[in-house]
C-alpha positions in Angstrom: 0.0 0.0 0.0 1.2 3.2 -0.7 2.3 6.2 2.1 -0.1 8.4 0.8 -3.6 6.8 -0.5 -6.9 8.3 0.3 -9.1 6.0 2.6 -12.1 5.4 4.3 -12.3 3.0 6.8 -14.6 1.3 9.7 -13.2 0.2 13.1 -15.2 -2.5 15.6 -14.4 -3.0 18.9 -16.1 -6.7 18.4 -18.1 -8.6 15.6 -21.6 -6.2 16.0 -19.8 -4.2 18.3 -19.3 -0.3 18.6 -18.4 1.1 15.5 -16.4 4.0 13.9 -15.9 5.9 10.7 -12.8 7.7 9.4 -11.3 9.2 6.9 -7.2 9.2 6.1 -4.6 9.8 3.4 -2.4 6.9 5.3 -3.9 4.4 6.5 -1.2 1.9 7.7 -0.1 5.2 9.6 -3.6 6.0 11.1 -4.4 2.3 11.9 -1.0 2.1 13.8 -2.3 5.3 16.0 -5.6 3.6 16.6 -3.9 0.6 17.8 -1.7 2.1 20.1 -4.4 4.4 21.6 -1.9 7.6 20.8 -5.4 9.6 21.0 -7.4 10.0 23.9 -10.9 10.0 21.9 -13.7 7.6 20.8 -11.6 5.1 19.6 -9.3 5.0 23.2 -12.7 5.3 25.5 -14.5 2.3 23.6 -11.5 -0.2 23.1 -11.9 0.2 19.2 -9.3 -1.3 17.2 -10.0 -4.1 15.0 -9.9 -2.9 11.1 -13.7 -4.5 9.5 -13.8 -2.6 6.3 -11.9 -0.2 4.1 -12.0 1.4 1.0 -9.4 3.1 -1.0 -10.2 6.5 -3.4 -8.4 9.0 -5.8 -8.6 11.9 -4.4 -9.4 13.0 -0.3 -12.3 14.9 -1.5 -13.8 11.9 -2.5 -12.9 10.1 0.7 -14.0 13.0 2.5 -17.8 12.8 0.7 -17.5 8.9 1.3 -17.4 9.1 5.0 -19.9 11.8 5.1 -22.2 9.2 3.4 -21.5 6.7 5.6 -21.9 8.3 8.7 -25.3 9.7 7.7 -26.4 5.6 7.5 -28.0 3.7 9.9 -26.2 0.9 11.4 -27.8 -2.0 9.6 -26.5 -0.6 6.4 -23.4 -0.5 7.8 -23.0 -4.0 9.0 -24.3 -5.0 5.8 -21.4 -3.5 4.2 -19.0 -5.2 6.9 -20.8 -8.3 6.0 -20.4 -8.1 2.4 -17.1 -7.5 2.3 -15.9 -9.1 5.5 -18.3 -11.8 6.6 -15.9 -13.2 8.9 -14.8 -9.3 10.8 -11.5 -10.3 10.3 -9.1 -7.7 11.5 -7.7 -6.2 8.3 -4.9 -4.4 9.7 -2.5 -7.7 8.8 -3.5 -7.4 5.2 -2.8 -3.7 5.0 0.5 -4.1 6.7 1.6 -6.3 4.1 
């Protein structure tokens, strides 16, 4: 994966559990800082760390109206995405690191 590629991706803290949306133009980087807690936000409180689902876009305006779209759905829509992609919520930080 490249240094600098446009993502969106969603975290779990579990299979069904608390989720979260984000946007980043590194995303090994920004996965590494959710893993090791470096912020003291949602992502620290709620023990969420596990990689479900990513996708990768041209440009960060793109990724930018992405996550705005996916934050506006309701959770069932997003699972189903999850399990679309991922139907086993494996952690996907091991494939990205690769």
């Amino acid at each position: 994966m490249e240094d600098k590629q446009p993502a969106i991706y969603m975290l779990a803290s579990q299979r069904n559990g608390t989720l979260y949306i984000g946007v980043t133009s590194n995303l090994v980087k920004r996965m590494w800082e959710h893993r090791n807690d470096l912020g003291q936000g949602f992502t620290h409180q709620y023990g969420i760390h596990m990689l479900v689902y990513y996708e990768q876009h041209v440009t960060m305006e793109s990724a930018i109206t992405r996550e705005k779209q996916l934050k506006k759905w309701n959770r069932a829509w997003k699972l189903r995405v999850i399990e679309e992609h991922n139907p086993q919520w494996r952690d996907l930080w091991v494939d990205i690191c690769s």
